[in-house]
C-alpha positions in Angstrom: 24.4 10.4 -3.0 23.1 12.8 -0.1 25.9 12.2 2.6 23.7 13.9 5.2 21.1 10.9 4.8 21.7 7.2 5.8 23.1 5.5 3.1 21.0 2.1 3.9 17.8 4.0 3.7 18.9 5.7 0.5 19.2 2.5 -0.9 15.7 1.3 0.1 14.4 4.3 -1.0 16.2 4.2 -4.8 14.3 0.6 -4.7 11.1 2.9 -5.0 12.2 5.7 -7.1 13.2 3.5 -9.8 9.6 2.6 -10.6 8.2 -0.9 -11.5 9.7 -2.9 -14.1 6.2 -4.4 -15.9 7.8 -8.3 -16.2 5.7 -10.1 -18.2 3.9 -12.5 -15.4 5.0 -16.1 -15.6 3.1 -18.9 -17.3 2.3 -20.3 -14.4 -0.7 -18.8 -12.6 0.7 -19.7 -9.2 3.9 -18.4 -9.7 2.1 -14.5 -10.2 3.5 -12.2 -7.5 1.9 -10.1 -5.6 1.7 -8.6 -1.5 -0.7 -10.0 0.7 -2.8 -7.3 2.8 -4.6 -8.1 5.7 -7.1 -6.1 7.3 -8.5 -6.8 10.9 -12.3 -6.3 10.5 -13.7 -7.7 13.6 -17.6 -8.2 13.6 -19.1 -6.2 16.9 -16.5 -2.9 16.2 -15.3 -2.8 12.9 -13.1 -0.3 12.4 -13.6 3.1 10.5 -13.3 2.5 6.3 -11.0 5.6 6.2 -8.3 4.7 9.3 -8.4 1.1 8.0 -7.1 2.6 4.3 -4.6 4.6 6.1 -3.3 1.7 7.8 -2.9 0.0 5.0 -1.4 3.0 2.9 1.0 3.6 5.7 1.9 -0.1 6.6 2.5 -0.9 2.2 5.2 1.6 2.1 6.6 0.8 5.7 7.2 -2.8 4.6 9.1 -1.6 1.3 11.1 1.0 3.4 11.5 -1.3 6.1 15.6 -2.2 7.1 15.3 -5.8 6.0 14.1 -4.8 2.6 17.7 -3.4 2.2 21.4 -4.6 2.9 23.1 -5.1 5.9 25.9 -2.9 7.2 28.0 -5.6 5.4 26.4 -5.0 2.5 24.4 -8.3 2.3 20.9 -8.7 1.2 18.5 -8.3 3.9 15.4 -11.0 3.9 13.2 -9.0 2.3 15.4 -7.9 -0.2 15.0 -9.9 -3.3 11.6 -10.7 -2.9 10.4 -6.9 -3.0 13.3 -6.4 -5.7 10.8 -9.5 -8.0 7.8 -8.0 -7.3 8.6 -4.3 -7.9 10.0 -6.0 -11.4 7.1 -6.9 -12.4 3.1 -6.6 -12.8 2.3 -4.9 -9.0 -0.3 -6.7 -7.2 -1.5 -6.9 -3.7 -4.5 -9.0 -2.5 -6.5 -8.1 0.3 -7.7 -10.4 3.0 -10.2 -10.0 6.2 -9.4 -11.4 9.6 -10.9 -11.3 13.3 -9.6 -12.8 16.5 -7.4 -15.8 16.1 -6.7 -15.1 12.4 -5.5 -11.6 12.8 -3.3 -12.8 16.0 -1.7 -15.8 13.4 -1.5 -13.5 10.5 1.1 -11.5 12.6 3.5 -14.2 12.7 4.0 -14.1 8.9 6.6 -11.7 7.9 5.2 -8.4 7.2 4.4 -4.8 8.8 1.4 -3.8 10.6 0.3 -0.1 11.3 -2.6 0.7 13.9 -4.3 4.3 12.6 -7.4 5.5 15.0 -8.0 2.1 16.5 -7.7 0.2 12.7 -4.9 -2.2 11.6 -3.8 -3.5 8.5 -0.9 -5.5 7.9 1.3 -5.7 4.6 2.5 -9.1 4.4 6.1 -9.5 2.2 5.7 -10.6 -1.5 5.7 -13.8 -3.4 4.0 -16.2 -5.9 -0.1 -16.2 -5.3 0.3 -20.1 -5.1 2.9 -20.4 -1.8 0.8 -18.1 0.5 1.5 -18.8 3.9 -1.4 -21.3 5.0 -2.2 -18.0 7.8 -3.3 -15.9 5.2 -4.2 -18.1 2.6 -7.5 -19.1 4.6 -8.4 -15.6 5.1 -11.0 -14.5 3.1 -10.9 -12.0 0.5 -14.0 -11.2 -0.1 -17.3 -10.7 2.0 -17.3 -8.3 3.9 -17.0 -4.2 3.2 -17.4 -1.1 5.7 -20.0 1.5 4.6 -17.9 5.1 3.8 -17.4 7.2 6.6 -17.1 11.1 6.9 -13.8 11.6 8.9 -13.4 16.0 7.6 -10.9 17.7 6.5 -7.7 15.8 6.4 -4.8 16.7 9.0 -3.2 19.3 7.9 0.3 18.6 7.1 0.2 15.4 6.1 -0.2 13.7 2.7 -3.8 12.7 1.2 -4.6 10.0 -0.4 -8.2 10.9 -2.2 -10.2 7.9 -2.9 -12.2 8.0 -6.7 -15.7 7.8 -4.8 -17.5 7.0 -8.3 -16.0 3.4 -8.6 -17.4 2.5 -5.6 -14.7 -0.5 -4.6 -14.6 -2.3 -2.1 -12.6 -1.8 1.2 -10.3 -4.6 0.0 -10.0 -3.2 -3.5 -9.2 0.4 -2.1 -6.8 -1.1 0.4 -4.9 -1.9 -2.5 -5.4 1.1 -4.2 -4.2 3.3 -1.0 -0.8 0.8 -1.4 -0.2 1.3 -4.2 -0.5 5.2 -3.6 1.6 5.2 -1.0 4.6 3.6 -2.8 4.1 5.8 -6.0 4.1 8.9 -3.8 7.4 7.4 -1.6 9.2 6.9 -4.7 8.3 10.8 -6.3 9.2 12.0 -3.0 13.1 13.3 -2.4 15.0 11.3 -0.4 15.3 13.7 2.8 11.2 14.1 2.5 10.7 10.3 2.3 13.2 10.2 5.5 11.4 12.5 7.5 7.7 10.7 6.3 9.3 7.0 7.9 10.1 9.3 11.1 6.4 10.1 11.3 5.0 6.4 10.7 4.2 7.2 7.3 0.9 8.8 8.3 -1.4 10.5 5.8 -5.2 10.9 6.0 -7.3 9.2 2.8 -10.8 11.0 2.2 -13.6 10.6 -0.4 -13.2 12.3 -3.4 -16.7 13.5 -4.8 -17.0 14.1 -9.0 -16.2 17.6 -8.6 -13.1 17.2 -6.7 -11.9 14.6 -8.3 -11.7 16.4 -11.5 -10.2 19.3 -9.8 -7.5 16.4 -8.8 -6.9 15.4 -12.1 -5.8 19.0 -12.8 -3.3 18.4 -10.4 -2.2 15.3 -12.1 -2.0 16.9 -15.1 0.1 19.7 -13.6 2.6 17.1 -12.1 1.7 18.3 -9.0 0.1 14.9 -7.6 0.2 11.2 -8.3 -2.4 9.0 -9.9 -3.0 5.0 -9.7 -4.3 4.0 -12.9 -5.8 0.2 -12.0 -4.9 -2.3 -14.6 -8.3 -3.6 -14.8 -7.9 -7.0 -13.4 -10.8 -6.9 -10.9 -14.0 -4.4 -9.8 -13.0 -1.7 -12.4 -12.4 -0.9 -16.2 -8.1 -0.9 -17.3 -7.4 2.4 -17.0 -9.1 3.5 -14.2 -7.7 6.6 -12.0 -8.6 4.6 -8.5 -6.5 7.0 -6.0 -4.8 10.4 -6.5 -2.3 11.0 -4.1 -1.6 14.9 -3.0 1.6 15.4 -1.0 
């Protein structure tokens, strides 16, 4: 253990590092696991597609680092403890969800993290079986609405990029989750005094379009261990196997 770092986030962060454990999901359909996202898409100003996927990136990996998803200076559980611990353990999923007005302002009562990037919010909502969804978020919708791609330049230098497989064309919910699940990979890779200084700066990081071209030029990268795919398991909008996000740190 790095003595120089604090031992409590050292622990959260070895949560990460350790990868996801691939549980067989449970008979019961309900009893599934995965993280609600919600993403505040109002109707007169929706918010730009790209700051809305950093939100999200940022706010996924926020919640997992987050104090109560370690133990207490006593050494107890904090709340969020086991429930991340069960869903890391198994099959990741997160489910997006829209809200405006009223619903956004109730979905912040549910226990979860939200990040504001450029005027866009998202909110990361802590894990738990698909079939006890807190009545707030369970009447959001999921689907319905998507935000035309947007062309924010070159990403800010300095900070990680998430690059978005342009080809698959998802939806802003599906590449929400996508961006998450990013984020957490690229958390985990990173060393523990890196990951450290990322929470200090909000866990920003600029996600951008990547065209054909570039996204092959990516996958070099992958192949060189020098960034970090999301292969999607295939469950909805694209084919198992799919390279949705490459993130470059």
């Amino acid at each position: 253990m790095d003595e120089r770092l604090p031992a409590a986030f050292l622990d959260r962060h070895a949560m990460l590092a350790a990868g996801y454990g691939g549980r067989e999901d449970p008979e019961d359909p309900a009893q599934v696991l995965a993280m609600p996202m919600v993403l505040h898409i109002t109707k007169v100003h929706p918010p730009a597609r790209s700051a809305l996927l950093a939100a999200a990136a940022a706010a996924t990996v926020a919640l997992c680092l987050d104090e109560r998803a370690g133990t207490t200076d006593d050494g107890e559980p904090g709340p969020w403890r086991q429930p991340l611990l069960d869903w890391t353990g198994s099959r990741i999923r997160k489910v997006a969800r829209r809200a405006r007005g009223s619903q956004w302002l109730a979905a912040q009562q549910v226990d979860g993290v939200t990040v504001e990037v450029d005027g866009a919010q998202a909110r990361a909502i802590v894990p738990g079986p698909v079939g006890e969804v807190d009545q707030r978020v369970r009447k959001l919708q999921i689907g319905g609405t998507d935000l035309e791609h947007d062309e924010p330049g070159e990403p800010v230098s300095g900070l990680p990029v998430l690059w978005v497989n342009r080809s698959l064309e998802m939806t802003v919910g599906k590449a929400a989750a996508q961006v998450g699940h990013a984020s957490m990979l690229l958390a985990g890779a990173m060393d523990p005094e890196r990951a450290l200084a990322w929470s200090l700066d909000g866990y920003r990081c600029s996600v951008r379009d990547a065209d054909p071209a570039h996204w092959a030029a990516l996958g070099e990268l992958v192949a060189q261990r020098r960034a970090i795919a999301v292969r999607d398991a295939g469950y909805t909008e694209v084919a198992p196997g799919s390279m949705t996000v490459i993130a470059h740190p």
